[in-house]
N, C-alpha and C positions, 0 to 999 in steps of 0.2 A: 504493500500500500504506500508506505513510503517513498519508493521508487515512481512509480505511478502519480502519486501526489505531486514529484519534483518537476517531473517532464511535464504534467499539467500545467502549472505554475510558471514553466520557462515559455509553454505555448504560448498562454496568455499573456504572459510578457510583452513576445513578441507580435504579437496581432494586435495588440494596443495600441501599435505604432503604426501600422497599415493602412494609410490612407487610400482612396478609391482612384485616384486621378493617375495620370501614367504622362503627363508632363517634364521632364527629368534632365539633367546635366549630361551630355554625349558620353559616353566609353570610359567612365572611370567612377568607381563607388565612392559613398558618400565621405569618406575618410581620406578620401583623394583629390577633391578637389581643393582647388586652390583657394586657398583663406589670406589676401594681401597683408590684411590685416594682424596677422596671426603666426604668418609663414616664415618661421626665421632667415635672414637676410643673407647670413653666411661671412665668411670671412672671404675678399676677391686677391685671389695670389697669379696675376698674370693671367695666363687663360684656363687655370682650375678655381673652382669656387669650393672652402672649406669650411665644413660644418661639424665643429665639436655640441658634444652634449652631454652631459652626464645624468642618470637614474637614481633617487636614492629610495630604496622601498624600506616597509617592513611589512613581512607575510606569517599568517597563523595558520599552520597546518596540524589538523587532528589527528595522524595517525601516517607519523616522518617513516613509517619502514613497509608503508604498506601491506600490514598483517591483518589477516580475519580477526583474529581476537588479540586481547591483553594490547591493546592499542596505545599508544603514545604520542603526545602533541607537545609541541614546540615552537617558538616564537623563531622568524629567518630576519636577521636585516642583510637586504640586498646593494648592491655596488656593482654599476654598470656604466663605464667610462667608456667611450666611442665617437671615433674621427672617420665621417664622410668625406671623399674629396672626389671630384667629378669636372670634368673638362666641359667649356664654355664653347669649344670650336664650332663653326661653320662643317666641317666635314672631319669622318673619323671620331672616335668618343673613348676615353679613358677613364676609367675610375677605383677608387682605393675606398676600404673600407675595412676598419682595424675598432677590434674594442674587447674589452673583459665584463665579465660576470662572477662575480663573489655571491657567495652565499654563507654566513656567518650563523650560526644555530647558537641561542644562548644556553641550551644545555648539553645537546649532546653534537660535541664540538667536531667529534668522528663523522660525522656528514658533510663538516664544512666542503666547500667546492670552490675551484676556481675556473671556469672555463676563458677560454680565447681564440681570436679568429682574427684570420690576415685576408681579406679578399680582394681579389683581382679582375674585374671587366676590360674588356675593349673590343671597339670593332672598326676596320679599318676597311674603308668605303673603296671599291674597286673600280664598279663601274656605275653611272646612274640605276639601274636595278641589280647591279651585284655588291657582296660586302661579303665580307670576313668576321667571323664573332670569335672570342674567346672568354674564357673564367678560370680560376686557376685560387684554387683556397685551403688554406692550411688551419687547421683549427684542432684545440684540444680541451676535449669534453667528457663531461661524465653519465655513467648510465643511471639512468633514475630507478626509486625504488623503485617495484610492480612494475617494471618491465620484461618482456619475456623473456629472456634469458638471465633478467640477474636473479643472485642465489638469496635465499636468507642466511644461511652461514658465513656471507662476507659480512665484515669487524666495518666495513667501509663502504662509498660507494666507488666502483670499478672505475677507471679511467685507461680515456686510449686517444690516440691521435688519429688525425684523419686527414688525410691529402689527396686532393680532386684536381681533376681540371679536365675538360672541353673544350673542342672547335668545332665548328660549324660553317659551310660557307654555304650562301643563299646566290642563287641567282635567277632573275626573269627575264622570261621570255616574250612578253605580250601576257596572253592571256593564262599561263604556263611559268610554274616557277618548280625549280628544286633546287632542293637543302640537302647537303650531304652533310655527316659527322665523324666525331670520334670522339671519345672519353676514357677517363681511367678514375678507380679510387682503391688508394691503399688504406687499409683501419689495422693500428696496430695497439694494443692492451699492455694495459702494464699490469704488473703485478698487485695482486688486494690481500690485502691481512683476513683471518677468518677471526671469526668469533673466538671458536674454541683453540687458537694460537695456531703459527706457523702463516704458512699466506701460500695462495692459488697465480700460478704465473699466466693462466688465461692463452698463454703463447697457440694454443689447437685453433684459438680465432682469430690469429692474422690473416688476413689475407687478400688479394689482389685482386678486383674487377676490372676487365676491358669491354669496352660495347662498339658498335661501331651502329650508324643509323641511318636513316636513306627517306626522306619523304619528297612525292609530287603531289601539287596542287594545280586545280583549274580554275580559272574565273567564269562558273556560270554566269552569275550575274553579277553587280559590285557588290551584294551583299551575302551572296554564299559561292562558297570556295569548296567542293569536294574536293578531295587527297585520299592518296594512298601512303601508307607509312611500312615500315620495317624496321626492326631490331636484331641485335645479335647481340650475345655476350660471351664471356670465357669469364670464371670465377676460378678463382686457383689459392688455395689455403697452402700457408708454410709448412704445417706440421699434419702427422694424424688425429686424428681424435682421438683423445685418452682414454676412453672408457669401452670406444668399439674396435679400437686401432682401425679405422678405416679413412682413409682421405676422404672432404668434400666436395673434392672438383667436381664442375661441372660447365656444359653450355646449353645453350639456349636462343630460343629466338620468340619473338612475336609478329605477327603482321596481320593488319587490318585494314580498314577503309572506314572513310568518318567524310563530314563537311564541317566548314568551317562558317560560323553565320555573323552577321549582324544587320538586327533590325531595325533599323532607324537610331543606332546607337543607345536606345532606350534596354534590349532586351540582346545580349553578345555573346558567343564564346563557339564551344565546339563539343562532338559528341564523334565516338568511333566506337568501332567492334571487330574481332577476329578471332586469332587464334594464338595460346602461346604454352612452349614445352620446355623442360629445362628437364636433361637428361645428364643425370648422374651419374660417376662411375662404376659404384657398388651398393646403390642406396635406390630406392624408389624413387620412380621420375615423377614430376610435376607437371600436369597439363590440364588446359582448360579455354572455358570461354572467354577469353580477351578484351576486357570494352571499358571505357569511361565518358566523361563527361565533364566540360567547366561550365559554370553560366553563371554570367552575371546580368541582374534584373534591377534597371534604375526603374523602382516602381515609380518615385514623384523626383523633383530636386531637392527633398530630403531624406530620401528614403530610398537604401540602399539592399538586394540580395546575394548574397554570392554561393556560388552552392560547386558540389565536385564530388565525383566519385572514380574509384578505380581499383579495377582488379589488379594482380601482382604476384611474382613468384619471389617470397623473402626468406633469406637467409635463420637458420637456428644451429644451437650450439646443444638440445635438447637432445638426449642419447635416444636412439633409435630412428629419430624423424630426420627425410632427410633435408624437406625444405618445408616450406609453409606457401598452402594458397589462400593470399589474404586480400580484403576487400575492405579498403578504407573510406569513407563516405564522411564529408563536412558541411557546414549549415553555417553561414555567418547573415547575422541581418543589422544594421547600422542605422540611425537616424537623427540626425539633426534639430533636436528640440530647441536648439537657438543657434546661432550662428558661431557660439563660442563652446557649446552646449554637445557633446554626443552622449547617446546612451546608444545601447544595441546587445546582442545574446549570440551566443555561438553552443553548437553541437556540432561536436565528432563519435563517430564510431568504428569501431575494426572487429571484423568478422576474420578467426583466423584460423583455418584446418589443417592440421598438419599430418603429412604425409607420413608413412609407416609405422605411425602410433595410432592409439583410440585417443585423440584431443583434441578439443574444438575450443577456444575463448572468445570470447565478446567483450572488449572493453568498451566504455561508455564516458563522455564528457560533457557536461554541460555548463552554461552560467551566464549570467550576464555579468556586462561594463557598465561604466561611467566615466567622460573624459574632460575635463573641463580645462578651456584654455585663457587663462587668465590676460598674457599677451603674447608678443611674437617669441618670447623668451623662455618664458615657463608657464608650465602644466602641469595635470594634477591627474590620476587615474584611480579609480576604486574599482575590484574586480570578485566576483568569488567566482567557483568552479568548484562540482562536486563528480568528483573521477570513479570509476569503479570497475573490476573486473568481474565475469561470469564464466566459470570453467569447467569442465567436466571433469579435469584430472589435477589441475592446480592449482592453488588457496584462492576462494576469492575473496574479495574485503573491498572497504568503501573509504574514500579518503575526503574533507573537505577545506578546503583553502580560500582564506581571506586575505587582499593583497591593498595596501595604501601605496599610494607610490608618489613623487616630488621629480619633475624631468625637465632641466634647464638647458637651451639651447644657444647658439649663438650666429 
């Protein structure tokens, strides 16, 4: 009843704020449009413009380890320093993007966290409809409780680095464009203390993704673009798994067909469907129906929806399973009750079955915001969120989080 009670409660939230009228701001959600007012100015260095800001929160979280029972809460103050910089040019686009995340628990100081991230964009303009894209990000983060693969016998939460990068080069044709790509990401884990003494070196989950990707599009009309798309991947782990001695490798592919739309800029985005397999060495392969969806609905010019779904074949570190077919699905709705003024609610969920075991989990999140901007400088956010998992074969439990936060720009 409880449960049921919450998502009632989030409904009406959200439909409180839905007005009837579909007059609206072109191609971008309510949280995006431009407030001159409001919009900090930035610092101008030549031809990049830089934007420092810092976060200062504190969060109440009911139950810091994620357990069914004998639950435990604790107060977080958070720290989050971050430098935007972004190129002003005429042609070609460059941008940096660097910042930390602290998280300090005043009693159980073994959760503390520090995450960080280096991010790299550019795209380097070739010809009137052709260009070059890249990304390139190094970041070092930690796994939260109640996620699927952390333990409760770690003393800590797990930390690992992670290093990405992509290129993509687009080109058109007239009516006729393709994207061709490539990507990689390495995740590397450090070692965790356990509870009961000694520490877990995690080393069985490094390991190395390659993809390569290939989409055409047509211009029906200017406002829907069918496409064809393609994937491929190679997953390649450093070590065996400890507990099956069996390596994870594996590859993979997806392909499908989808269109690309927009309605009058009021109503945007894309939908596709296919097929995708990921075939393991020694473990049960993954396959299935292929398909998602983005959409964003400027119901009014205050009133924002964004919505997304999508299947997936992801990684586990769980003995016997060899991968997970997961379906993650989100909900955000945004509104403008004054010009300085946002409130809005968001729901996520993930559907996750995992292959060569009997296990299926559901996790669930919901909650609303509040964002008030006092001027172009600083802002104000209040948030809760009530998370929970549902599983057939591992703990579920319910967590709930209250966030203040203080975010000064320049």
């Amino acid at each position: 009843m409880y449960r049921k009670g919450l998502l009632l409660l989030c409904i009406l939230f959200v439909l409180g704020f839905l007005p009837g009228t579909s007059a609206a701001q072109r191609g971008v959600p309510v949280t995006e449009k431009p407030r001159p007012d409001y919009d900090a100015l930035g610092i101008r260095a030549g031809g990049f413009v830089v934007k420092p800001e810092l976060t200062l929160g504190m969060e109440y979280n009911d139950n810091i380890y994620a357990t069914r029972s004998s639950t435990k809460s604790d107060w977080i103050t958070t720290i989050a320093p971050e430098v935007d910089i972004s190129s002003n040019w005429n042609r070609h686009a460059l941008g940096l993007n660097t910042g930390i995340t602290a998280g300090l628990y005043s009693s159980e100081s073994d959760e503390n966290y520090v995450d960080g991230r280096v991010l790299l964009n550019g795209r380097l303009d070739v010809l009137r409809e052709s260009f070059l894209m890249g990304n390139f990000a190094f970041q070092r983060l930690h796994e939260e409780r109640g996620a699927p693969d952390a333990v409760a016998a770690w003393d800590e939460p797990a930390i690992f680095y992670s290093t990405s990068g992509d290129v993509a080069y687009y080109h058109g044709m007239g009516k006729v464009s393709v994207t061709a790509g490539a990507g990689f990401l390495n995740l590397d884990y450090q070692k965790v203390d356990l509870a009961a003494g000694g520490s877990d070196r995690l080393r069985d989950r490094d390991r190395n993704i390659y993809n390569v990707n290939a989409r055409i599009a047509y211009e029906l009309t200017p406002d829907v673009q069918p496409f064809l798309t393609t994937r491929y991947n190679w997953r390649r782990y450093d070590k065996a798994d400890r507990n099956v001695n069996v390596r994870r490798d594996s590859e993979g592919y997806a392909i499908g067909a989808g269109t690309g739309f927009d309605l009058g800029g009021v109503t945007s985005g894309e939908i596709w469907a296919g097929y995708m397999q990921q075939n393991y060495d020694n473990l049960k392969n993954v396959s299935g129906f292929w398909y998602g969806t983005s959409l964003l609905w400027n119901v009014t010019e205050m009133t924002s929806v964004q919505a997304g779904i999508e299947s997936s074949v992801k990684e586990t570190a769980t003995t016997g399973a060899s991968g997970i077919d997961g379906v993650d699905a989100n909900l955000r709705i945004d509104h403008e009750l004054l010009r300085n003024l946002l409130v809005g609610a968001f729901l996520n969920y993930t559907h996750d079955t995992y292959k060569g075991i009997n296990r299926t989990d559901q996790y669930f999140t919901v909650g609303p915001r509040v964002t008030y901007l006092w001027n172009r400088n600083l802002s104000a956010e209040m948030a809760y969120s009530h998370r929970q998992r549902d599983s057939n074969r591992a703990d579920d439990f319910e967590q709930n989080r209250f966030s203040v936060a203080l975010t000064g720009k320049f």
